[in-house]
C-alpha positions in Angstrom: 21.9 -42.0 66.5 22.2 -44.8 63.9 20.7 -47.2 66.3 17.5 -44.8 66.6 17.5 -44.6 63.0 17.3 -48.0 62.5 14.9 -48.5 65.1 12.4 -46.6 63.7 11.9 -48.2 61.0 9.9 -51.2 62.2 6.9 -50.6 65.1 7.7 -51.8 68.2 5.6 -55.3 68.0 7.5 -56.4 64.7 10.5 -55.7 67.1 8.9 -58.2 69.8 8.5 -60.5 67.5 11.5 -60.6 65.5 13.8 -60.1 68.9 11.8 -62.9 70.5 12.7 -65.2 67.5 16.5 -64.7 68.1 15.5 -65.7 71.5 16.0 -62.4 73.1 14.6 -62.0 76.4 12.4 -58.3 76.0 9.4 -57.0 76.3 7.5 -52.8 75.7 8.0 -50.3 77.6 4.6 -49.5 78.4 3.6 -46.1 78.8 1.2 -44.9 81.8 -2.1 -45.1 79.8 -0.8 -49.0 78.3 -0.3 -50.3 81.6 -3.6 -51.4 83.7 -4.6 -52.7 80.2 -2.2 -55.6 80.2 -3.2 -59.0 80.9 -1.1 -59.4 83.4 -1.9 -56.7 85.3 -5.9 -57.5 84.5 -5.4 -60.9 86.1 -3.2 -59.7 89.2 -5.7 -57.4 89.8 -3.3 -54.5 89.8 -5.5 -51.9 88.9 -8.5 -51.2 91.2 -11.2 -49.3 90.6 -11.9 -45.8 93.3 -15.1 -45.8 94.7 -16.6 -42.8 92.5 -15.0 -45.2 89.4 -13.1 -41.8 88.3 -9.8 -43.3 88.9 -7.4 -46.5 88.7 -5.8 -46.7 91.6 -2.7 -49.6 91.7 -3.7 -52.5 93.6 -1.4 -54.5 96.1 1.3 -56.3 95.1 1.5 -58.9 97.7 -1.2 -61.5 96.9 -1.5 -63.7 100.3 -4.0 -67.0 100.1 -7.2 -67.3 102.0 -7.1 -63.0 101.1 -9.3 -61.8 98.7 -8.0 -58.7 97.0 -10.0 -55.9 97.1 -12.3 -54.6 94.1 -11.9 -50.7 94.8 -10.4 -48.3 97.0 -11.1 -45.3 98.4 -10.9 -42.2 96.6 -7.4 -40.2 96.9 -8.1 -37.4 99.2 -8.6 -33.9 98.2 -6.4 -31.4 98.0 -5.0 -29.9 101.5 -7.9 -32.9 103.0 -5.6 -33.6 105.7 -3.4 -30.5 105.7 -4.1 -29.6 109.1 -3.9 -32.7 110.6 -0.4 -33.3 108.6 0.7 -30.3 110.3 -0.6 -30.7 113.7 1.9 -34.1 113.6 4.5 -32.3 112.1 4.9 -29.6 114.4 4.7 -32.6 117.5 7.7 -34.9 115.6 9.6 -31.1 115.6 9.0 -31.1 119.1 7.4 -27.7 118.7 4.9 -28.2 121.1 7.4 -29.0 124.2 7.6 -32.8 124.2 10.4 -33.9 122.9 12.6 -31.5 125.6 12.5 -27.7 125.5 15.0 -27.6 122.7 12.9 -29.6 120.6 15.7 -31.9 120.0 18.4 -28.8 118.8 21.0 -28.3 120.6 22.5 -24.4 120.6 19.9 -23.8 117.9 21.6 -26.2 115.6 19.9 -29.5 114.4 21.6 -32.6 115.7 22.3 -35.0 113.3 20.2 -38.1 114.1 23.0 -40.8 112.5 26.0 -39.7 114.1 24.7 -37.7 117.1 26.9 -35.0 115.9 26.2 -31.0 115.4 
């Protein structure tokens, strides 16, 4: 509690600076809204743009040469977009729809456990 106390008292830049003097290694904890503003960020080009421009979408880490990174992405897909299709894949990996043996991989109506190929 003291520590927050004393913390307060400066904003967190005088802290940077002062900490940085002493040769501490630190840096802000950025909140969500801080983030794609940094320079570093800006120059890594971690923060792309959707197509419509109504969202920041975060960019790929891995930067390959002779790859250009990409400028924008696609837009995230709406809500329940793929829902059915989502499904549809769900209910095949169950073995629902008779593939993966007529138990769909349940044995006595009990879910084998995949690790230890235990009930």
């Amino acid at each position: 509690m003291a520590l927050e106390r004393g913390l307060r008292t400066k904003e967190a830049q005088e802290w940077l600076v002062l900490l940085r003097q002493q040769g501490i290694a630190c840096a802000p904890v950025n909140g969500f809204s801080d983030v794609f503003h940094s320079p570093q960020v800006q120059f890594r080009k971690m923060g792309l743009t959707s197509k419509d421009g109504r969202f920041v979408i975060a960019g790929n880490p891995l930067k390959i040469s002779g790859y250009d990174d990409l400028e924008t992405r696609h837009n995230p897909p709406m809500l329940n977009a793929h829902r059915e299709s989502i499904l549809a894949y769900a209910a095949e990996a169950e073995g629902k729809d008779g593939k993966n043996g007529k138990d769909g991989g349940r044995e006595g109506g009990r879910r084998r456990n995949r690790r230890t190929s235990k009930l």
